[in-house]
N, C-alpha and C positions, 0 to 999 in steps of 0.2 A: 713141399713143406706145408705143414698143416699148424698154426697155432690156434688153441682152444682157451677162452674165458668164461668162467659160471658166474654166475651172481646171482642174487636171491637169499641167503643164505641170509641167518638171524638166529632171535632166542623166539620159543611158541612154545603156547602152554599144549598141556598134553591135550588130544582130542583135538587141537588148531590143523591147518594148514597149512604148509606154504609150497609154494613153485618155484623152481629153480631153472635156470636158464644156463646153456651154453654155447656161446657164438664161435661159432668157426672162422678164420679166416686162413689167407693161402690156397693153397689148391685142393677147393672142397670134392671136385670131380674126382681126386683118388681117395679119397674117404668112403669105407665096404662098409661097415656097419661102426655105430653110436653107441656108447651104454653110459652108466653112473653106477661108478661106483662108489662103495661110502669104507674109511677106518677109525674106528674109535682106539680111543686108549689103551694099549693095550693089545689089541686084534691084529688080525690081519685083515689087510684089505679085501673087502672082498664084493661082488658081484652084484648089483641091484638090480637092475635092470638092463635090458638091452633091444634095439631096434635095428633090424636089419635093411642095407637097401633097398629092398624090395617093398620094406614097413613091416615086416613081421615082429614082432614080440616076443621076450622074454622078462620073466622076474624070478625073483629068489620068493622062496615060499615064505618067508617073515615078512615080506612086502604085496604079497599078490591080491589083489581085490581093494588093496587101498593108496597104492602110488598107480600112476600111470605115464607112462613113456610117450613122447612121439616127437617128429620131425617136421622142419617147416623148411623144406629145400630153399626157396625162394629167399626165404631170410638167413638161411643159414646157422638154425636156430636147431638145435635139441632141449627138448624141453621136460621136466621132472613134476609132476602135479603129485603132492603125497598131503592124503589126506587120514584124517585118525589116528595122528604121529602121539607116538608115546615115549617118553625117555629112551628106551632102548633103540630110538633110531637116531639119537644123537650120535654124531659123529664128523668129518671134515667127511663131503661130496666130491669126488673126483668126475670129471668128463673125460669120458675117453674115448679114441677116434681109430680103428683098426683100419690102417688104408692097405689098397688092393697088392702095393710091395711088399707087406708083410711088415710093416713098421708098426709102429704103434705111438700115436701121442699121446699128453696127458695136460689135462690143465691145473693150473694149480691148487683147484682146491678151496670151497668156501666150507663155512663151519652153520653147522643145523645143531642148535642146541634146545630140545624140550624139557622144560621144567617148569613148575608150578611158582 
């Protein structure tokens, strides 16, 4: 069993910052790969980034060159740095945990809202 918590989450104005964090706890040794995902209003959920065991990377193309993913094993930490956020990346942030059974968790979800 895997439970996941984000935090970070806030209102920033466009062009701002912020970092989001997601603590693992339970059994992080079956946890394959980390990602964030984000759904707005509306949308479907969908894909922002992701890190694999190994630390490999991925990002969705509306994110790439201005969020950055990575992992802090030790702490147990996945972490989301997005920077040059503009309205269209408000949405509630999902962390989510692809373990080695084939399961999948999810954490509840904080809320990124950019606006002026």
């Amino acid at each position: 069993q895997v439970q996941l918590v984000e935090t970070g989450g806030g209102l920033v104005q466009p062009g701002g910052s912020l970092r989001l964090s997601c603590a693992a706890s339970g059994s992080f040794f079956s946890i394959n790969a980390l990602g964030w995902y984000r759904q707005a209003p509306g949308k479907q959920r969908e894909l922002v980034a992701g890190i694999s065991r190994s630390g490999s990377t991925n990002y969705a193309d509306s994110v790439e060159g201005r969020f950055t993913i990575s992992r802090d094993n030790a702490k147990r930490t996945v972490y989301l740095q997005m920077n040059s956020l503009t309205p269209e990346d408000t949405a509630v942030y999902y962390c989510n945990a692809d373990l080695l059974n084939g399961l999948r968790a999810w954490g509840q979800g904080t809320q990124v809202t950019v606006s002026s």
